[in-house]
N, C-alpha and C positions, 0 to 999 in steps of 0.2 A: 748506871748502865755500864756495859762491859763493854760500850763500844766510844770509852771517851782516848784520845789520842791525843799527846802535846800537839801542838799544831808544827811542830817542827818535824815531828816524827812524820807528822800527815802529810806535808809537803814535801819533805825528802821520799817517801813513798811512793806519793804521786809523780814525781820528779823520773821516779825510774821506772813507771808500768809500759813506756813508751816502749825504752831497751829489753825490756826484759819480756815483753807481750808482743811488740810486733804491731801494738795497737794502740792510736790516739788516746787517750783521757778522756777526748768528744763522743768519740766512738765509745768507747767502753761506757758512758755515758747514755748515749739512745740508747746502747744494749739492755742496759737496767731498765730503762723507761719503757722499753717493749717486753720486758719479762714478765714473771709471772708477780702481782699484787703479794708479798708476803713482806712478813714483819722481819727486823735489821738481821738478826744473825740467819734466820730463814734463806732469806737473802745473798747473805754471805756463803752461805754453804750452797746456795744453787749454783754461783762464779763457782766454788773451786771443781764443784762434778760438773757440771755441765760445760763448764770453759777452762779450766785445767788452770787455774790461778791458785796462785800462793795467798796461805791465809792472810798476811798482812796487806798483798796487794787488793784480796777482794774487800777487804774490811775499809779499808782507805777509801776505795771507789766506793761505797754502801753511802761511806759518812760523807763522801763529797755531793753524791749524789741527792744525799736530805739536806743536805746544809743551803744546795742549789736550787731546791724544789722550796723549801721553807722562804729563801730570798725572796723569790719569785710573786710568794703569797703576800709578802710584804708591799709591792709595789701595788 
């Protein structure tokens, strides 16, 4: 898949959506989960036109955002 990340890339990433967005990780977080159902880059490309995100930071919030929903299912 095109959407795998070192996890060091993915945490530095995440690290800076705060500075550079204006906006929590959490936050950016419900945003996804109230958006529209589409699959990962679908997704990715909704953040950058619809909310003016840089592709690495929407891609980072996509994968944290599965990575978080998948945990979840685990419990």
């Amino acid at each position: 898949m095109s959407h795998v990340l070192s996890e060091e890339t993915h945490r530095n990433l995440l690290a800076r959506i705060p500075h550079c967005t204006g906006r929590e990780v959490s936050d950016w977080l419900r945003t996804i989960g109230d958006g529209p159902a589409l699959r990962f880059e679908e997704k990715v490309s909704w953040l950058r036109h619809e909310h003016n995100l840089a592709y690495g930071h929407a891609k980072a919030l996509i994968h944290e955002y599965d990575l978080r929903r998948a945990a979840r299912k685990l419990l």
